[in-house]
N, C-alpha and C positions, 0 to 999 in steps of 0.2 A: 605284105608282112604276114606268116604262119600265124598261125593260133595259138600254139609254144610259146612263140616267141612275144607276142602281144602278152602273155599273160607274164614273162617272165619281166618285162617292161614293165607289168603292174607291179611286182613285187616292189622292186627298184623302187617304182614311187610312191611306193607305199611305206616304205624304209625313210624317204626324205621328206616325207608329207608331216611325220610325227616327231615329237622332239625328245620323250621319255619312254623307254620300253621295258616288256618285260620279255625277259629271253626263256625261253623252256624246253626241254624234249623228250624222252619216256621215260617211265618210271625201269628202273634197272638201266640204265644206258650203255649203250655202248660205244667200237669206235665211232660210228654215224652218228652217233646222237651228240656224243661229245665235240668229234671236230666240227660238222656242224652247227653247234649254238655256240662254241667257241669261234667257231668262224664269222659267226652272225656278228659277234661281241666284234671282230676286228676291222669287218666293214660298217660298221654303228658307229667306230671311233673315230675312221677317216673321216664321216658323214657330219661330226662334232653333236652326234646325239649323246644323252645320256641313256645309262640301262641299268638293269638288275639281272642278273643269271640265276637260275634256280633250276634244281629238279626237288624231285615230294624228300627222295634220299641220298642214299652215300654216291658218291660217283669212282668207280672204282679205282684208285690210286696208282694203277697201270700208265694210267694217262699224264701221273703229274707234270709230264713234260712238257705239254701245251701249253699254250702263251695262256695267260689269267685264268689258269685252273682253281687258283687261289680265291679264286672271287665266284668260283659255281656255291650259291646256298643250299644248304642242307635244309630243308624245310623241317625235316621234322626234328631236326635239333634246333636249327634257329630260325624262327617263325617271322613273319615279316608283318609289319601291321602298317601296310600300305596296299592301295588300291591303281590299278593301272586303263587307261581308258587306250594303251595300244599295246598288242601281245604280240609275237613272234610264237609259233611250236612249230621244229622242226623233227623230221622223221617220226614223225606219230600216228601210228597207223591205223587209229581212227580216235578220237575223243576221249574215250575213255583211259588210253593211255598216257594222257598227259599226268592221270592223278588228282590228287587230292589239292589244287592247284588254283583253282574254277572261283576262290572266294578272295584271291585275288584280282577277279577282273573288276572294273567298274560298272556299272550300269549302260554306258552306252559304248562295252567296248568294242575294239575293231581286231580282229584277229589273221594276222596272216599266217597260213599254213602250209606249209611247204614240204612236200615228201615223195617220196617214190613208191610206195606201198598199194597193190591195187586194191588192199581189204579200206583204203580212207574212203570214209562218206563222205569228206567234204565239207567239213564240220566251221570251215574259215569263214567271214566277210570275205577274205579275198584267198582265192587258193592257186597255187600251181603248186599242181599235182602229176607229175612225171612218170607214168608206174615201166618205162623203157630203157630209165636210167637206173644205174645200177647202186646208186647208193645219192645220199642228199645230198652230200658233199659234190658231187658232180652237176645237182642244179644249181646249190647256192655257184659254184664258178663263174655259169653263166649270169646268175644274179648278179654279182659282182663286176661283171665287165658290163654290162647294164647300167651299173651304178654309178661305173666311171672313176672307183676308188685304182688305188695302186698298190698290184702286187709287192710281197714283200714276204721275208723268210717268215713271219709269224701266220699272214693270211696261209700262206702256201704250204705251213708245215699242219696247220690243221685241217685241209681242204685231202692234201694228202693221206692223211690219217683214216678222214673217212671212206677215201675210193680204197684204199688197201685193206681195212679191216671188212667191209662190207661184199667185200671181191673173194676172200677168205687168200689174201698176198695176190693180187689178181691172176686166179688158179679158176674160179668158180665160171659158170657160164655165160653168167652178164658180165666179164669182162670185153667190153664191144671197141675197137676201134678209136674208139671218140674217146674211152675212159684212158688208153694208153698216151692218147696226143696231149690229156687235161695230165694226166699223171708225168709226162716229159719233162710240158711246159715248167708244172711246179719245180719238176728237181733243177731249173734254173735258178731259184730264188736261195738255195743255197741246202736244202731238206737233204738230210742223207739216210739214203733208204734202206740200209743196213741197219742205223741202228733204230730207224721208226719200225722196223720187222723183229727185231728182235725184242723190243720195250713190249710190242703189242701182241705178238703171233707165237713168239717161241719161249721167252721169258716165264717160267711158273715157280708158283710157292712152293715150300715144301711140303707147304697144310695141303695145298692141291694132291700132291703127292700122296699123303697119308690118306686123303679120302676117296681118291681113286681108287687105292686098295683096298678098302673096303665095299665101294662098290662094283668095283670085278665082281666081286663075289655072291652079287646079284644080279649079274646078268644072264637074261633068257634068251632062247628064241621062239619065236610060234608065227602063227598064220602061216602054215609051210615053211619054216625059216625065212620070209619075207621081212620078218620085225625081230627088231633085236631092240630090247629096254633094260636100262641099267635105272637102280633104285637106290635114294640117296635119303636115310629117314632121319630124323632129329638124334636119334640116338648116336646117329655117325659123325654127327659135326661138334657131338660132345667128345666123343672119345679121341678124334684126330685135332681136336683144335683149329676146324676150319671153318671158315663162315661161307656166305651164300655166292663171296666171290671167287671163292675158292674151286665152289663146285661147277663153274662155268666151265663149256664146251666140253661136261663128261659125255654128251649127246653122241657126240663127233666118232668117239671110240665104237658107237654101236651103226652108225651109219655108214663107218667105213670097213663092216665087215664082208667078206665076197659074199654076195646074190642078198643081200640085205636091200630091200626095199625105201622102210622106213626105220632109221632110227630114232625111239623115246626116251627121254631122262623125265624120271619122277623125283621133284625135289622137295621133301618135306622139312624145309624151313621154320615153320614156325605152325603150332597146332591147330588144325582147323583147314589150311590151307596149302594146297601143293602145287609147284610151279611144273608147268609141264612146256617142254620141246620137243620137237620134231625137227628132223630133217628125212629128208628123199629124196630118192634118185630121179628118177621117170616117170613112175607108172602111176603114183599119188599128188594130189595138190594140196599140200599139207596146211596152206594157207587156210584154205574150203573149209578144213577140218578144225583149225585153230576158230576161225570165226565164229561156228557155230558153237563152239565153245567159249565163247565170250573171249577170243583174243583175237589174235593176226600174223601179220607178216608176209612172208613170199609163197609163191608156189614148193621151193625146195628148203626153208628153214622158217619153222612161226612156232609161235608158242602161245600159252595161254594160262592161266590161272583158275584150278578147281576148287570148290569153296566143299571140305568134307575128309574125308578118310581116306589113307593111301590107298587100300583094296576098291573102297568107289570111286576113285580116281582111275584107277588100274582098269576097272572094270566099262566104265562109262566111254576109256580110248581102246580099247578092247574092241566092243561092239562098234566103235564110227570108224575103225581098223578095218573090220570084218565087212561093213558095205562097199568101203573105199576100194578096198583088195578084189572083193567078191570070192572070199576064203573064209574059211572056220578058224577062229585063233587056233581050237584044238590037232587041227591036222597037221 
């Protein structure tokens, strides 16, 4: 028996070893995080465990079509005044992304953690940590047949969700083989992949819209035309009436420009603080770069959150641009 697989064994029994859990995954989620802990939620119910779902905030209403969307809590609307002594986080790529979460645990609690992110420390009592697979939705599968639960259109349509959003519609380069035979399998269970691509990949607001066009109109290039950044300041989610979900994947428009390196989105959401992304082609491990800026994620999409001012924000990815490249922004 592999190592993989021994660990993914422990998951399993780690799932039926407890009787109450608490379900989580990162702050800002997405599809992986979602189908994911949503998935978690569907093999818990076969299992006749109880749970609680939670992220710290909103979960973006893209997804309401997952089975007990209804039941993810909003922590920072509705506070929970209970303690858990067994936790599930899934897709958290390392600890701190779980949030403001941490005063839920109990004192002797046990945490399993499950992800594909190579930036996870490993922060679990028990961890399988996958960083080959291509989104967590593709471990929990193998969890689940571990487990000995029974697919069904509800497991299958959030398991789905997360190998397709995390694949970017399996386009991206960790679409491997194995993600195609798990993504097959699923469209047996009844999931139509049409409109799980259009709810999550194609589908946008109009507010997305409006503030798109405002930040066109701040995008640059530099380091040789290597980086191209588009900048999203609080002033623009006023005038277009869009919030923070709206400004999702403005990154993508600058990563997908020809000979664009790395694309960045600076999103100043709320004062004090700007959410910053990355993605990259080749040449950068933007993960590297996220980390040492107190975030994460992969080699070609990670992000991170800078505590300060748009221009020191700007200035601070600027410079870790400028080693990673081995280019002057100014040239």
């Amino acid at each position: 028996m592999n190592p993989i697989h021994n660990d993914v064994e422990e998951a399993a029994r780690f799932m039926q070893a407890h009787d109450r859990f608490l379900v989580l995954s990162h702050v800002n989620p997405d599809g992986d995080a979602t189908g994911s802990a949503l998935g978690v939620v569907m093999i818990l119910e076969q299992l006749g465990k109880e749970y609680v779902v939670v992220n710290e905030g909103e979960t973006p209403v893209k997804f309401n079509f997952l089975p007990r969307f209804d039941q993810l809590r909003n922590l920072s609307k509705d506070p929970l005044d209970e303690t858990f002594e067994a936790v599930i986080a899934v897709d958290c790529a390392d600890e701190s992304r779980m949030g403001d979460v941490r005063s839920l645990f109990g004192s002797g609690v046990a945490l399993l953690n499950i992800d594909h992110h190579p930036t996870n420390d490993g922060f679990g009592t028990v961890n399988l940590i996958r960083t080959d697979a291509a989104a967590t939705a593709e471990i929990l599968y193998d969890v689940a047949v571990a487990a000995g639960v029974t697919f069904n259109k509800e497991l299958a349509l959030c398991l789905y969700t997360g190998l397709l959003t995390d694949t970017g519609g399996f386009r991206y380069s960790n679409t491997s083989p194995y993600v195609m035979e798990i993504a097959s399998e699923l469209l047996r269970y009844g999931v139509k992949p049409g409109e799980v691509a259009e709810r999550c990949l194609e589908e946008i607001t109009f507010a997305h819209v409006k503030i798109l066009r405002l930040a066109l109109q701040s995008l640059e290039l530099s380091h040789k035309n290597l980086v191209a950044s588009i900048t999203v300041r609080q002033e623009d989610f006023v005038q277009s009436g869009a919030d923070r979900e709206d400004a999702g994947g403005l990154v993508n428009y600058c990563r997908n420009i020809e000979g664009v390196e790395v694309g960045v989105s600076f999103v100043e959401s709320e004062a004090g603080a700007v959410k910053v992304s990355m993605r990259a082609r080749d040449r950068v491990d933007v993960s590297a770069i996220a980390k040492r800026l107190g975030g994460g994620g992969h080699a070609k999409a990670a992000g991170c959150t800078i505590r300060g001012t748009l221009q020191e924000a700007k200035e601070t990815v600027r410079l870790v641009l400028e080693e990673a490249l081995g280019v002057s922004s100014n040239e």
